[in-house]
C-alpha positions as CSV (number, residue, x, y, z in Angstrom):
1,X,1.0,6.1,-23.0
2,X,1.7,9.8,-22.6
3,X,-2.0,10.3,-21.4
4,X,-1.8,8.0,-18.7
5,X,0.9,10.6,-17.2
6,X,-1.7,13.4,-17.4
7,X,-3.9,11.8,-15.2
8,X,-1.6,12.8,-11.9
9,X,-1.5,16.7,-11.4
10,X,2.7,16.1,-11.2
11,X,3.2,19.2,-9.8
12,X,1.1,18.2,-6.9
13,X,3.1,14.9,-7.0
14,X,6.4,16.3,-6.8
15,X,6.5,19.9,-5.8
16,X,9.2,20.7,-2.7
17,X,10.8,23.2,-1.4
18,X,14.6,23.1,-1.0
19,X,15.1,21.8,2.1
20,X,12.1,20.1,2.8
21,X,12.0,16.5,3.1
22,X,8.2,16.2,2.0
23,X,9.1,15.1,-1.7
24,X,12.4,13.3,-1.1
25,X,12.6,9.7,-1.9
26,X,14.8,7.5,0.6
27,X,16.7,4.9,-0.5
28,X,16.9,2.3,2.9
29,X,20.0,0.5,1.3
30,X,21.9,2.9,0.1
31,X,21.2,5.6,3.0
32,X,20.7,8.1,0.4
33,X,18.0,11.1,-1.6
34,X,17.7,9.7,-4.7
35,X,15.7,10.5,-7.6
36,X,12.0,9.2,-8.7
37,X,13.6,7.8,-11.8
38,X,16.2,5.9,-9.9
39,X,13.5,4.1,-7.9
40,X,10.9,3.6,-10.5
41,X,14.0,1.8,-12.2
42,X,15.0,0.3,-9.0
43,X,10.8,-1.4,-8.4
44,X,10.4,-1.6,-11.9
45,X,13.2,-4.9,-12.2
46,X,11.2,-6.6,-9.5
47,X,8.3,-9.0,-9.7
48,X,6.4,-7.9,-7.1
49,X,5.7,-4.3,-6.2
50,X,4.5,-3.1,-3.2
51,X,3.3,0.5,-2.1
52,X,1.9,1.4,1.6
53,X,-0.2,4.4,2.3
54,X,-2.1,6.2,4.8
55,X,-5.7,5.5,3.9
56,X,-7.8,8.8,2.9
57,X,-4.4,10.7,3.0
58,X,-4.5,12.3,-0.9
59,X,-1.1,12.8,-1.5
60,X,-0.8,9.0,-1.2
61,X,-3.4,7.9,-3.2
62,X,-1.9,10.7,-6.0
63,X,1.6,9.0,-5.6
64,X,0.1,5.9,-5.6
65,X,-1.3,6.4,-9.1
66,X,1.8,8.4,-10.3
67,X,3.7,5.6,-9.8
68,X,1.8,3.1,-12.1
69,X,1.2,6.0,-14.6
70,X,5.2,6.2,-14.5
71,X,5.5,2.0,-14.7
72,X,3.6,1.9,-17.6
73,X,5.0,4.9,-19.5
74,X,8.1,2.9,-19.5
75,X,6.5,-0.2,-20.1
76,X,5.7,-2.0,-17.1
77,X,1.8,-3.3,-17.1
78,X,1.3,-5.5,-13.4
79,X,-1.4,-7.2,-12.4
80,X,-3.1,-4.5,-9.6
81,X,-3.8,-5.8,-6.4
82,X,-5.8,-3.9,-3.9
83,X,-6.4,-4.2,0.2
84,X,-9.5,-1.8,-0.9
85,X,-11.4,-5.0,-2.3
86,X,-11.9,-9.0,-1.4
87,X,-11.6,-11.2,-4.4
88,X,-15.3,-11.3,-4.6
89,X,-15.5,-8.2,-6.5
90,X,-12.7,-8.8,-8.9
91,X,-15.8,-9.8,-10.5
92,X,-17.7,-6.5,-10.2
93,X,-14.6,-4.8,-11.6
94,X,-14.5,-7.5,-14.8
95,X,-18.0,-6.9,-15.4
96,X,-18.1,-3.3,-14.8
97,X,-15.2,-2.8,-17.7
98,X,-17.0,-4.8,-20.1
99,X,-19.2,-2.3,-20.5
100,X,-17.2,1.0,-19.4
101,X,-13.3,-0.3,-20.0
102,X,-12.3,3.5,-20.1
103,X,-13.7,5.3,-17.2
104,X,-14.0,4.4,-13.6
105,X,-16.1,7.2,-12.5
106,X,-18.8,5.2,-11.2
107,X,-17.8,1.6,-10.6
108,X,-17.8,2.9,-6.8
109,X,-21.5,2.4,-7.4
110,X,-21.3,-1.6,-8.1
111,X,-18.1,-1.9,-5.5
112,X,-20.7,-0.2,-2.8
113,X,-18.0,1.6,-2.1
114,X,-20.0,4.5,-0.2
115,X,-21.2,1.5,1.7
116,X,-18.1,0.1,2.9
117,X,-15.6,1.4,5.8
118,X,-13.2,2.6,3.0
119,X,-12.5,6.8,2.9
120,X,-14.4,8.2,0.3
121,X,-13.9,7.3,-3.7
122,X,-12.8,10.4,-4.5
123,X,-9.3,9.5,-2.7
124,X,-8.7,6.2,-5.1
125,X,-10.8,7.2,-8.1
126,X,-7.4,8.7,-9.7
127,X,-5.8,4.7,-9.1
128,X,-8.2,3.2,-10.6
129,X,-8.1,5.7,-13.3
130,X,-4.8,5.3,-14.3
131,X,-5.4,1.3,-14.5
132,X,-7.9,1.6,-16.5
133,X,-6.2,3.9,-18.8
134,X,-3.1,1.5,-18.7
135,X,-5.5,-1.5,-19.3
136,X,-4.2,-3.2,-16.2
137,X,-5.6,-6.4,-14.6
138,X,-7.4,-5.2,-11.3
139,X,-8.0,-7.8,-8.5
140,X,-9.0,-7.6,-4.7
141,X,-6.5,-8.7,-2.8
142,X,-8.0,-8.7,0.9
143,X,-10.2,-11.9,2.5
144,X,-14.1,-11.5,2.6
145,X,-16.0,-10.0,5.1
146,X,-17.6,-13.9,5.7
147,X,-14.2,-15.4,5.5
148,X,-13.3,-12.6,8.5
149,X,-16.7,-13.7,10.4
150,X,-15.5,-16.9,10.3
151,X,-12.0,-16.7,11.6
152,X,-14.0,-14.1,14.5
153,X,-16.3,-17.3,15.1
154,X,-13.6,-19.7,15.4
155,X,-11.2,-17.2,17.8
156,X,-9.1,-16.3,14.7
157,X,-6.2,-18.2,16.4
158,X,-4.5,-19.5,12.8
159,X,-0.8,-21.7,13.1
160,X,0.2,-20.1,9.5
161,X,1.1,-17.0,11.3
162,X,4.2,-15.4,11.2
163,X,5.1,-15.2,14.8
164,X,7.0,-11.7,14.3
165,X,3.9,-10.6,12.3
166,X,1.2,-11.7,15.3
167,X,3.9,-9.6,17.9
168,X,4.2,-6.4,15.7
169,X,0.1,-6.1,15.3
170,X,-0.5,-7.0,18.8
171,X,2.3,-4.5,19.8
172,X,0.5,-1.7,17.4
173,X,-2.6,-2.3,18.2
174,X,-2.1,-2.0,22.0
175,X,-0.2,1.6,21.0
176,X,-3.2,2.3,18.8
177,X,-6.1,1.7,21.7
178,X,-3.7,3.2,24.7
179,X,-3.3,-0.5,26.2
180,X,-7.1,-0.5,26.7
181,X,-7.9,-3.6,24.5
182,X,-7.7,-7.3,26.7
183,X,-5.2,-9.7,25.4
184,X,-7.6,-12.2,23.6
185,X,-8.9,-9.7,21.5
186,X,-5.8,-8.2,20.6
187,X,-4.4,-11.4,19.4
188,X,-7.5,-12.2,17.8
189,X,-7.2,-9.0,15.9
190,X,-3.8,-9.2,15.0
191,X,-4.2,-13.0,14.2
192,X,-6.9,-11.5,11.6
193,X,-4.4,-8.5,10.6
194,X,-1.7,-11.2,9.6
195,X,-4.3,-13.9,7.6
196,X,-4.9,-10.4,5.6
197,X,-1.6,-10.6,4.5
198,X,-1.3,-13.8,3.9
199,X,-4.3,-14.0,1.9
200,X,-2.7,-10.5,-0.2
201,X,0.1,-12.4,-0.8
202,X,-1.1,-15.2,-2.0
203,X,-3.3,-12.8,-4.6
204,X,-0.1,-11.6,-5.6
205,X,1.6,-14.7,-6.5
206,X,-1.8,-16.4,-8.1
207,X,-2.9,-13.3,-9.9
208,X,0.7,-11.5,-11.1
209,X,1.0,-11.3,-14.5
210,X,3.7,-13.9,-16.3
211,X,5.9,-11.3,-17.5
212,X,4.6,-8.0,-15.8
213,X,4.2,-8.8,-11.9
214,X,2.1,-7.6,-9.8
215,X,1.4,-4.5,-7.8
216,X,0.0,-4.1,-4.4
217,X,-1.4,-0.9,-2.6
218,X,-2.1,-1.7,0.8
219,X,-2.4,0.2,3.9
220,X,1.9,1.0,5.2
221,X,1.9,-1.5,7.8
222,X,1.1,-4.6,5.8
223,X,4.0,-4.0,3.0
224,X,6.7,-4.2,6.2
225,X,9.4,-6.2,4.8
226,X,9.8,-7.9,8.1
227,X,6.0,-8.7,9.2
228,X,4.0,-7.6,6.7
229,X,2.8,-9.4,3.1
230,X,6.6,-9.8,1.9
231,X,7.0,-12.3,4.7
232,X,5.1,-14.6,2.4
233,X,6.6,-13.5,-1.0
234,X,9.8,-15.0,-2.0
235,X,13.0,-13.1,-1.1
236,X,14.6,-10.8,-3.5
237,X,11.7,-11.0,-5.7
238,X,9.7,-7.7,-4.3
239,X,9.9,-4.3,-3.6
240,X,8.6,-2.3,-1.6
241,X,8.0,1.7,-1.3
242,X,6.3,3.5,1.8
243,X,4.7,6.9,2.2
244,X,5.2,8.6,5.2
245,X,4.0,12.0,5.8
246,X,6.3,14.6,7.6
247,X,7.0,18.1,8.5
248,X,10.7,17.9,9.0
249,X,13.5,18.9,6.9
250,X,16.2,17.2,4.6
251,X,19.1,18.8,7.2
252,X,17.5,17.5,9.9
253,X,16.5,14.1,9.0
254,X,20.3,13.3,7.8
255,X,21.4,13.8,11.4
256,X,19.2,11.5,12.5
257,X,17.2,9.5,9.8
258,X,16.3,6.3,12.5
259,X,14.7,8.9,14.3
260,X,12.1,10.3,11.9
261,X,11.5,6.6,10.5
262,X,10.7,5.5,14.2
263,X,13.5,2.9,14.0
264,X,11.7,1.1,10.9
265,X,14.8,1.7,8.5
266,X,14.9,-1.6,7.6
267,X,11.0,-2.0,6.8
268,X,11.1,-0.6,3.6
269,X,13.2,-0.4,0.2
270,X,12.3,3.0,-0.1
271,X,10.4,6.0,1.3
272,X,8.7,8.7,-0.6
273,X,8.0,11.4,2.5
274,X,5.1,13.1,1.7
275,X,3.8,16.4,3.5
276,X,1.6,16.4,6.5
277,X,1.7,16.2,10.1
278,X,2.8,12.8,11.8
279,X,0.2,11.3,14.2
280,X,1.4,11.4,17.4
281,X,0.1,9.3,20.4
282,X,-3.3,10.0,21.9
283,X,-2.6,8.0,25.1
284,X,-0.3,10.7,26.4
């Protein structure tokens, strides 16, 4: 499985500077730098893995697919979920590798990816390279755009909500927009943000593999341990790894690491800071 490695540029994947926390992995728990090693370990014992990214953000998508590469070097072959596709085109990816089951260069083509509101294939081409290389089971994880139409038609208002879940997209979403957007439609909307996690979770749990797992890659917000898709997984079973870019450094984030996480410490298992500029508000 060495070639599966070879796929991810690593030193694009790791490279850091001394004292720069772009690079550094954060262990939540143990309020600790640790090393990739440790936490591939650390994901690798769990059923369920989950990584959230920053759509269209490469060093994410690279990570992303470093991280399976590294799972299945040492073994580990989950079932790979993705918030990229609906379960309907599971299907188009089955069909697609019974003819081509080594190269994913142009199942965007059949996905309609250019089509769709997803950043361009060349951010998750390298993904679904390493799956295919690693032979992994590939499934869409995220509800149709009909089964979205409908829940719009019917006011989206669903009682299988997690009540924390609802509050935290309603809460980002008003952030997001400035306050602009009216209070129906921002519960609608985060209604519709929390059925999308549902619905990935219950992928994860049909679809995972009997002695593999599975393996989500989802956008950051909907792996939150506390509102996001482990809501619905059960505890102790999952693990989850976030991607957070940042221009700060390792001596300044240890005097104050709450503050650079935006008080989301307990979100994540781990957090692999990656380098870039974070968003800041556009309401100010």
């Amino acid at each position: 499985m060495c070639l599966v490695l070879a796929v991810i540029p690593m030193s694009q994947s790791l490279a850091n500077e001394t004292d720069k926390l772009a690079g550094k992995i954060w262990d939540v728990l143990a309020q600790e730098f640790v090393s990739f090693r440790t936490m591939r370990e650390a994901i690798g014992s769990k059923t369920y893995i989950l990584l959230g990214e920053s759509h269209g953000q490469e060093t994410h998508q690279n990570r992303g697919a470093f991280i399976i590469a590294a799972l299945a070097e040492f073994g580990r072959f989950p079932t790979l979920a993705l918030e990229m596709l609906t379960h309907e085109q599971t299907q188009v990816v089955e069909k697609y590798r019974d003819k081509s089951p080594e190269y994913s260069l142009r199942l965007a083509i059949p996905l309609g990816w250019s089509d769709s509101n997803w950043p361009s294939w060349d951010f998750y081409h390298p993904i679904f390279d390493v799956a295919f290389a690693a032979k992994l089971p590939i499934v869409g994880a995220d509800l149709t755009d009909s089964e979205k139409k409908e829940m719009r038609k019917r006011g989206a208002i669903d009682s299988r909500s997690h009540d924390a879940s609802v509050k935290y997209y309603r809460q980002r979403l008003q952030d997001i927009h400035c306050g602009l957007v009216d209070e129906q439609q921002s519960q609608e909307l985060a209604y519709m943000q929390a059925a999308r996690d549902r619905r990935m979770a219950q992928t994860l749990k049909a679809r995972s593999h009997p002695d593999e797992g599975a393996l989500l890659i989802a956008g950051v917000a909907h792996v939150r341990k506390d509102t996001g898709v482990p809501v619905h997984l059960p505890e102790g079973e999952f693990a989850v790894v976030a991607m957070i870019d940042t221009e700060s450094r390792m001596s300044e984030f240890q005097l104050a690491p709450n503050e650079e996480l935006e008080n989301n410490m307990r979100s994540f298992d781990f957090v692999w800071f990656t380098p870039g500029i974070r968003k800041r508000s556009n309401c100010d």
